[in-house]
Structure formats: C-alpha cells, structure tokens
VEXMI-646797 format. One line per field, with one value per residue: z, x, y of N, C-alpha, C in turn; residue number from 1. Coordinates in Angstrom, 2 decimals, always signed. Layout:
% residues N
nz c(Z  ...)
nx c(X  ...)
ny c(Y  ...)
caz c(Z  ...)
cax c(X  ...)
cay c(Y  ...)
cz c(Z  ...)
cx c(X  ...)
cy c(Y  ...)
sevo c(NUM  ...)
//
This chain:
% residues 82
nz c(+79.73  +78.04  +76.67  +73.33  +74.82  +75.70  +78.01  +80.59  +81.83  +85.35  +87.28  +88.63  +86.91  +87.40  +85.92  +84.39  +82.99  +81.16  +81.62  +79.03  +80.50  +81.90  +83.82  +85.77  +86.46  +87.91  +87.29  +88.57  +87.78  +85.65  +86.01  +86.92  +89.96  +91.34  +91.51  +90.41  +90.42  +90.40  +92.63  +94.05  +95.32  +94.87  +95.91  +95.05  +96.61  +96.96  +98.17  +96.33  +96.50  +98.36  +97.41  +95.14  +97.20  +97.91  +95.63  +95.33  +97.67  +97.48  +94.93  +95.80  +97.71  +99.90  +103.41  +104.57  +107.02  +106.69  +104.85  +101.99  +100.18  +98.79  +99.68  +96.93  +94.94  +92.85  +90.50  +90.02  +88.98  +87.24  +85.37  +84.50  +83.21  +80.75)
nx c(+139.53  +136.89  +136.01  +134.46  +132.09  +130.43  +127.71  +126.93  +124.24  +123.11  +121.61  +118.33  +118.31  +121.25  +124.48  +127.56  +130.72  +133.29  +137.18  +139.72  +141.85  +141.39  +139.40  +137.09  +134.11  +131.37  +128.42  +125.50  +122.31  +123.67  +125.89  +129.38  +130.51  +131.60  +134.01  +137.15  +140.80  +143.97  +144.85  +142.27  +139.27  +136.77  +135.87  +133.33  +133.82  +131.93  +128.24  +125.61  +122.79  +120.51  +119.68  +121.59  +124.31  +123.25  +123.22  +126.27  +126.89  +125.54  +127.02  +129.39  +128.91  +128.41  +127.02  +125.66  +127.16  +129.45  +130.94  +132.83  +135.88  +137.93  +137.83  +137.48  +138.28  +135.65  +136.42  +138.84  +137.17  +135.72  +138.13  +139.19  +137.22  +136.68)
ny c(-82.05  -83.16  -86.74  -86.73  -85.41  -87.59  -88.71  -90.81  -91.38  -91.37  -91.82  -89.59  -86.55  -86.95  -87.36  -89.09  -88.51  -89.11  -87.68  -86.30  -87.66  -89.63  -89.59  -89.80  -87.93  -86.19  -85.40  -82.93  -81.96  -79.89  -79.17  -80.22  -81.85  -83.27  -86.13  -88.42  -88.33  -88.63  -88.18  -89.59  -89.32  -86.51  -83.64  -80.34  -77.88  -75.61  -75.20  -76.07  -77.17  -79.07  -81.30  -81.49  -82.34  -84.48  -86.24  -86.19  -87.53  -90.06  -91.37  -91.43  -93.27  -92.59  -91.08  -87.95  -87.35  -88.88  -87.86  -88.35  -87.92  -85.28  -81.73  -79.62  -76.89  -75.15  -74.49  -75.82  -78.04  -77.09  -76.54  -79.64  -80.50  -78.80)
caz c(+78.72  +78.06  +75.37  +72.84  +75.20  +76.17  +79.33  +80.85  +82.61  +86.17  +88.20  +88.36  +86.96  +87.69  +84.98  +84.69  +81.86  +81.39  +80.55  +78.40  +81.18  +82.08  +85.58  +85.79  +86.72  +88.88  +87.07  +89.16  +86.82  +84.18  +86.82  +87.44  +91.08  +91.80  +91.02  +90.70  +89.90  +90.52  +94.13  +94.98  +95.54  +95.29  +96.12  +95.00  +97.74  +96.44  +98.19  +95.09  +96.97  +98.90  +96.12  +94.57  +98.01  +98.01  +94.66  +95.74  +98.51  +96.80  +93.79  +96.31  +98.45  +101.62  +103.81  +105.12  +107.94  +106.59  +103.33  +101.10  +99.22  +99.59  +99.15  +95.94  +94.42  +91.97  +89.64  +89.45  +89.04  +85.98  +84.67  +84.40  +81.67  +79.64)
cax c(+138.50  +135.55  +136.11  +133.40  +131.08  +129.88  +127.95  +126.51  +123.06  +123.23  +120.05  +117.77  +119.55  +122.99  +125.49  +128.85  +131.65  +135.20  +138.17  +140.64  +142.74  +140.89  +138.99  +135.60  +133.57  +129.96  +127.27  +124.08  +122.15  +124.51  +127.08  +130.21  +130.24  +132.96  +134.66  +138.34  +141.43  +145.55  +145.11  +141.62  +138.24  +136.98  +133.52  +133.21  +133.78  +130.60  +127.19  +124.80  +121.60  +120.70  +119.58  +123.16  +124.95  +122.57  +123.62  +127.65  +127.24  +125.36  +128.14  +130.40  +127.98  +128.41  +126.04  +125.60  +127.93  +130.47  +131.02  +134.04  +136.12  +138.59  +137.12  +138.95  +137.34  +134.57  +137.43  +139.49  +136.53  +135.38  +139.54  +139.18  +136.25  +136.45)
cay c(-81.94  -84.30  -86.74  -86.68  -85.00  -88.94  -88.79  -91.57  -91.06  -93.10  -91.46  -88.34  -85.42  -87.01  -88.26  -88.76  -88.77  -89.25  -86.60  -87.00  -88.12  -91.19  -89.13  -89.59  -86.87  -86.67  -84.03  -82.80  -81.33  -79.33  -79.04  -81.03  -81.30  -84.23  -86.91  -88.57  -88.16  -89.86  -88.26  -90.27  -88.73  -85.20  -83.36  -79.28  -76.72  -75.09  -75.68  -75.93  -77.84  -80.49  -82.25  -82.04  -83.12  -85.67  -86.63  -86.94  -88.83  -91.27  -91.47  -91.64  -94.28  -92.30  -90.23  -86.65  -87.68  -89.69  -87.65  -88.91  -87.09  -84.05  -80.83  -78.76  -75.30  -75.48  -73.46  -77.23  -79.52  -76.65  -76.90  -80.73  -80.55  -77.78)
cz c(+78.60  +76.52  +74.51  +73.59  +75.44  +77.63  +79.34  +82.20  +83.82  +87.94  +87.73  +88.04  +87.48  +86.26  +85.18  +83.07  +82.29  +80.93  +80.07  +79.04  +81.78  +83.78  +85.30  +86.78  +86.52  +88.03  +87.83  +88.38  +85.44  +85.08  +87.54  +88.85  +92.05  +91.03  +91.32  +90.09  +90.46  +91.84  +94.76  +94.11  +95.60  +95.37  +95.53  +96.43  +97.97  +97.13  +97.15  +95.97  +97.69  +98.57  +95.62  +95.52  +97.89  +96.90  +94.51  +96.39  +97.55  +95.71  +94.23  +97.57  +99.67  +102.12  +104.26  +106.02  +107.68  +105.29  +103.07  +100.25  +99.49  +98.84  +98.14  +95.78  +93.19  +90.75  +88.78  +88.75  +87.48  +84.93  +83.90  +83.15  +80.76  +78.61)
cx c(+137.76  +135.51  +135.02  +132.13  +130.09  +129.44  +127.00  +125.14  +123.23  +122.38  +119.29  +118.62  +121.17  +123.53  +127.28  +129.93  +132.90  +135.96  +138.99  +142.09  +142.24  +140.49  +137.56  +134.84  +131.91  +129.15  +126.03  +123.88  +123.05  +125.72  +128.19  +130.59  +131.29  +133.65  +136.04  +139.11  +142.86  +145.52  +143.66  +140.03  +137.76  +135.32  +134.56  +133.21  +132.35  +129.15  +125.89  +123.16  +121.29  +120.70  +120.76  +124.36  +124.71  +123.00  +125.29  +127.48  +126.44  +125.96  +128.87  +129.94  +128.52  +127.31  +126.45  +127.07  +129.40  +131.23  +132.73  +134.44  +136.87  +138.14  +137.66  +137.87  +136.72  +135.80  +138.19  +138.50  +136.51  +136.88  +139.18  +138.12  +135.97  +137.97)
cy c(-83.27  -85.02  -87.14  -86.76  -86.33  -88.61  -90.18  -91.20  -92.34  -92.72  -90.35  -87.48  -85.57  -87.84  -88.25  -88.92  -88.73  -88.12  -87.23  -87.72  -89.36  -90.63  -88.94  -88.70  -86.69  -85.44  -84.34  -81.77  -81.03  -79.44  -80.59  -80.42  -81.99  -84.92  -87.24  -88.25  -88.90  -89.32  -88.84  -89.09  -87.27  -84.33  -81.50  -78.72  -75.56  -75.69  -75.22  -76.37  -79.00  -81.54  -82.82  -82.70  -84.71  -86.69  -87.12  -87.61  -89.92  -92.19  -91.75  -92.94  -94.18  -91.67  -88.85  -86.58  -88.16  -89.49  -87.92  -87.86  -85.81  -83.02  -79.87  -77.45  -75.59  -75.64  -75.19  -78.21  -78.34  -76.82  -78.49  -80.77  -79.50  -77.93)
sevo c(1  2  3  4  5  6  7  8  9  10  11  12  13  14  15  16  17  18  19  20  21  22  23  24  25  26  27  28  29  30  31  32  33  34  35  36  37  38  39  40  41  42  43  44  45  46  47  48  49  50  51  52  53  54  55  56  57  58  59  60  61  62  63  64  65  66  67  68  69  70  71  72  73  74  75  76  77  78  79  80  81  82)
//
C-alpha cells in the first residue's frame, strides 16, 4: 500500500511513490508499471506503450536493448500499492 498517497513527479507523465514497505514504485501515467523491491529490480510483464517502456528504461537508466529488471505480472506490481 502507498503511504499517504505521496507521489513524487520526476518527468512527463511519470511519478513515483513509496509503499508502506519502503519499495518504490515507477507510474506511467496512472499506472504502476515497475519498480523495487528486497529481490532488486522489476519492470511489468504487460506491454502498455512505447511511451511507457520508454518511461522504465529511463527510471531504470537503461535502453531498449539492455532493459533491467525482472519481469513479474502486472497482478504483483497492482498487490504492492493498493
């Protein structure tokens, strides 16, 4: 869960906030799309747009190619903030 709904604006349509577990977590647009957690790095399994790829790798300051991050199911990243 997301504590007091705090996000932090940190480009176009991307922000990010914290859960109550101390795991910060990537939004494109309305959608949480990555972020971390006690096993590392994690991107959505979900292709949303290019826009929003575009938007992890850059959070994650990789490219197309070299993307970071292990891939989980939308289902976990939506668990983590609600």
């Amino acid at each position: 869960m997301i504590e007091n709904n705090t996000f932090t604006k940190i480009g176009s349509n991307m922000k990010t906030t914290i859960t109550e577990k101390g795991f910060p977590i990537l939004y494109s647009y309305t959608t949480p799309v990555a972020g971390r957690d006690e096993k590392g790095e994690f991107r959505t399994d979900r292709f949303y747009s290019v826009t929003t790829s575009r938007h992890i790798n850059k959070w994650f300051n990789c490219d197309s190619k070299n993307k970071i991050g292990r891939i989980v199911k939308q289902s976990y990243i939506n668990g983590l903030v609600r």
